[in-house]
VEXDREN-2710 file (C-alpha; in Angstrom, 1 decimal):
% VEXDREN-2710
k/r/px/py/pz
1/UNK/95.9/19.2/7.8
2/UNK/92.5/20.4/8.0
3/UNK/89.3/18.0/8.4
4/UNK/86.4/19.0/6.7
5/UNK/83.4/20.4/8.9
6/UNK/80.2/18.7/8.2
7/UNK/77.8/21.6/7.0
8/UNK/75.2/22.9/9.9
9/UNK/71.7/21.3/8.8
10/UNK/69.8/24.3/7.7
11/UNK/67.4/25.8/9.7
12/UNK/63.2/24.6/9.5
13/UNK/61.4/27.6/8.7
14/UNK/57.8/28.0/9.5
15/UNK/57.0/27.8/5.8
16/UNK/59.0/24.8/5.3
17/UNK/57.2/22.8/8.2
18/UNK/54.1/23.6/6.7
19/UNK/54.9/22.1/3.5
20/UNK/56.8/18.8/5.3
21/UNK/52.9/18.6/7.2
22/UNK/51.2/18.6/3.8
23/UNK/53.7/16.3/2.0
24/UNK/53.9/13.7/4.7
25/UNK/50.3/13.9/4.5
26/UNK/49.7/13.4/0.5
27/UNK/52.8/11.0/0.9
28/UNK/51.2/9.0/3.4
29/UNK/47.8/9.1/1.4
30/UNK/49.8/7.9/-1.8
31/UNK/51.6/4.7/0.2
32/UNK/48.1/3.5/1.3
33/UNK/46.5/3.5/-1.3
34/UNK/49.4/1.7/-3.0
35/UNK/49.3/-0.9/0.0
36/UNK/45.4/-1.1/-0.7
37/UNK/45.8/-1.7/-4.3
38/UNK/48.2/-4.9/-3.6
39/UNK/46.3/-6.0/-0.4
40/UNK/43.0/-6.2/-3.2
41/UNK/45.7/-8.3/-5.8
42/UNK/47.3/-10.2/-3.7
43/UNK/44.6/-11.5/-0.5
44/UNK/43.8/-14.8/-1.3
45/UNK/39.8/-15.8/-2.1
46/UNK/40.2/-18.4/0.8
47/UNK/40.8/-15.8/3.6
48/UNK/36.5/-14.7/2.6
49/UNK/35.2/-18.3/1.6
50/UNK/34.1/-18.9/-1.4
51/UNK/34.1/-16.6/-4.7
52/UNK/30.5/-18.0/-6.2
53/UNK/28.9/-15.9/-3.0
54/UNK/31.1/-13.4/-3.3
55/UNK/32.8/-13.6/-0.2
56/UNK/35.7/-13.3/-1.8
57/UNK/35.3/-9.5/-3.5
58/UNK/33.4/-7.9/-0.3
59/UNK/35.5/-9.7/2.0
60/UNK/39.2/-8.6/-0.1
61/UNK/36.8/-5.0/-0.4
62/UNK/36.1/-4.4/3.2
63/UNK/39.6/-5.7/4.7
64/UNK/41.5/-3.4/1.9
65/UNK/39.0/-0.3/3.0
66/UNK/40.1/-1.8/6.9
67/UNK/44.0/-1.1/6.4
68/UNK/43.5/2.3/4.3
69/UNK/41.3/3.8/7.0
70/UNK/44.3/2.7/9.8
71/UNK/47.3/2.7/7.5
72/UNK/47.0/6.5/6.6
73/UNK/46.4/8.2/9.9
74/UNK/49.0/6.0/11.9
75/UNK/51.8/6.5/8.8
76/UNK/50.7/10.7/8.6
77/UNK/50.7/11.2/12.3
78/UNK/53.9/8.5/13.1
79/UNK/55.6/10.6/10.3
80/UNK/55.0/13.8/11.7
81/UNK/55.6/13.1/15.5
82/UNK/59.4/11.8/14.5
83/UNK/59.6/14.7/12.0
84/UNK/59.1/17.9/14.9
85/UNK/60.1/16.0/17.8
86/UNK/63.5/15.1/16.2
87/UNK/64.0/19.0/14.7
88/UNK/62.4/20.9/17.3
89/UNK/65.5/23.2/18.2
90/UNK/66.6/23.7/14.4
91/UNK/63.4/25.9/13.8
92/UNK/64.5/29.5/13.4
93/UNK/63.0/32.4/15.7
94/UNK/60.7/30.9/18.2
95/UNK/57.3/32.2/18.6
96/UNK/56.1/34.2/21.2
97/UNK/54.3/32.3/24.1
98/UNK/50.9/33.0/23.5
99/UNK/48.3/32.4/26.9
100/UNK/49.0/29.7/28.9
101/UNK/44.6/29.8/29.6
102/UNK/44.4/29.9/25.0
103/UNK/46.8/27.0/24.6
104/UNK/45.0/25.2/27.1
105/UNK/41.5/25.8/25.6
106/UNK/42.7/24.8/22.2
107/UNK/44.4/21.5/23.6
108/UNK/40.4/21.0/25.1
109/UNK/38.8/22.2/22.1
110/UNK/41.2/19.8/19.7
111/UNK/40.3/16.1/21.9
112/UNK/36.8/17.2/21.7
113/UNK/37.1/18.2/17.9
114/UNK/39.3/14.7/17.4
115/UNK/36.5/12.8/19.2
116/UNK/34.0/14.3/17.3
117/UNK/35.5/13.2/13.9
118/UNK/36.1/9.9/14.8
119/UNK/32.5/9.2/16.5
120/UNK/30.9/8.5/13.2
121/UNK/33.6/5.8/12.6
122/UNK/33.4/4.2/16.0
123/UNK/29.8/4.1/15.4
124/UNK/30.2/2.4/12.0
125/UNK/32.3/-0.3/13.5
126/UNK/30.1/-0.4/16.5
127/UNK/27.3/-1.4/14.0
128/UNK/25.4/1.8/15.7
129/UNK/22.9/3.5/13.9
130/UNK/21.3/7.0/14.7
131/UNK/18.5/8.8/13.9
132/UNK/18.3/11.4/11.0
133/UNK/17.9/14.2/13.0
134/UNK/21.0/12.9/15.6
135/UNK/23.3/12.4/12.3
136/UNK/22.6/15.8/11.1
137/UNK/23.3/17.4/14.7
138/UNK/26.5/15.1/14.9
139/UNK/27.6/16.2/11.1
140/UNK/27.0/19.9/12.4
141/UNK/28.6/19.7/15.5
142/UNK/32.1/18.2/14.2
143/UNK/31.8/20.8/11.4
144/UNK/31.9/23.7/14.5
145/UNK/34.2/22.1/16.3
146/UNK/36.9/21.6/13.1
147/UNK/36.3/25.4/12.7
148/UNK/36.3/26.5/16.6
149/UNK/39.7/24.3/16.5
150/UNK/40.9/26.2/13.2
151/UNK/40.4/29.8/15.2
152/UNK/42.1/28.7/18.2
153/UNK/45.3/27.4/16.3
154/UNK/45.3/30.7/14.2
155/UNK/44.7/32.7/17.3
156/UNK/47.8/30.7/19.2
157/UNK/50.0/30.6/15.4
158/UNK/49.5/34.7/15.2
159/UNK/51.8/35.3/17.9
160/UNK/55.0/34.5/15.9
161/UNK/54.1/37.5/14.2
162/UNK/53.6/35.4/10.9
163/UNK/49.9/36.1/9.7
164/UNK/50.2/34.1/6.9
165/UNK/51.7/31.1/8.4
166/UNK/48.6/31.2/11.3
167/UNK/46.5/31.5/8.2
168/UNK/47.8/28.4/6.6
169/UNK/47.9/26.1/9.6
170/UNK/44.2/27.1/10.4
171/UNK/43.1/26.0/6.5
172/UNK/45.0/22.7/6.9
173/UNK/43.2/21.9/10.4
174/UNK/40.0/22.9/8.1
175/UNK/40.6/21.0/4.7
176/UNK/42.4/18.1/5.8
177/UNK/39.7/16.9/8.6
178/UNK/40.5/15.3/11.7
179/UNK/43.9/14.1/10.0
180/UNK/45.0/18.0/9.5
181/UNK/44.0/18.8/12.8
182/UNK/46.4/16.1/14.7
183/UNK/49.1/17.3/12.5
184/UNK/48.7/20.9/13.4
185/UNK/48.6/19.7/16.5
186/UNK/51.8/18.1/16.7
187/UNK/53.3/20.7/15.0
188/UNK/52.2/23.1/17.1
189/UNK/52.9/21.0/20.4
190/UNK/56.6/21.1/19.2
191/UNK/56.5/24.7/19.0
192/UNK/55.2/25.4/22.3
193/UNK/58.1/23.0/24.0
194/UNK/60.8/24.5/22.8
195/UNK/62.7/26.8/25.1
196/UNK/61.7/31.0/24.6
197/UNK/64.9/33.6/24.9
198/UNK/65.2/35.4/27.9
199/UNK/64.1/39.2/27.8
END
């Protein structure tokens, strides 16, 4: 009598963990702003005081705006942590190992590029303002640093001999912000542990 084999789980291609990063991260986008929606319907006015001051709108406003601004970078980057780590060997041909001195610049350049997008909002929270002419330097050096960032990752995604998939993940660490950054990141991370063949 012969048992039926449970079919091989196909292998992740390069092109199809590019479009898992970008659906997790619309996915994600969609669920907060669905948790957002209900947190506004559902808060009751007596969490803010009372509705005549209008505690009650800013106060359901702010607290909503609170969770989307947490809720969607902890469900993107939770989703795509648990997505490479737990597939990291089913990917197909692994890339060749670029520098170990240009992963280590990117990893540098991508903290300071992380911290530089989230500065602003630490500030906000921090009830900090700066100057105009600080705020512009601030907007212009997180700009450089997102791009610097983008280079590196192409530079490091180039040598799997896929030009168009180092293109990609450099325009999603661009377009996406800080967010597409830390998933490239973790995406490439994944890539860069798992074991090279010999020769």
């Amino acid at each position: 009598m012969n048992l039926p084999i449970a079919p091989h789980p196909s292998p992740r291609t390069p092109a199809r963990s590019i479009a898992m990063l970008v659906a997790m991260l619309l996915l994600s986008g969609l669920v907060t702003v669905i948790v957002a929606y209900l947190a506004l319907e559902w808060m009751p006015c007596q969490w803010f005081g009372s509705s005549f001051e209008g505690a009650c709108g800013y106060g359901a406003l702010w607290t909503a705006a609170g969770v989307a601004v947490l809720l969607w970078p902890l469900l993107f980057l939770g989703a795509a942590a648990l997505y490479f780590r737990r597939g990291r060997d089913a990917a197909v041909v692994p890339a060749a190992a670029p520098p170990a001195r240009l992963v280590t610049q990117w990893r540098v350049v991508l903290a300071l590029t992380l911290l530089a997008q989230l500065l602003p909002l630490l500030l906000a929270f921090t009830h900090v303002d700066l100057s105009p002419a600080a705020d512009t330097a601030l907007r212009w050096l997180t700009l450089l640093m997102l791009v610097l960032n983008a280079v590196l990752v192409y530079l490091i995604a180039a040598r799997s001999q896929r030009q168009l998939l180092a293109l990609a993940l450099a325009l999603i660490a661009v377009l996406f912000g800080w967010m597409g950054a830390a998933g490239v990141g973790i995406y490439l991370h994944s890539e860069l542990r798992r074991p090279r063949p010999a020769g």
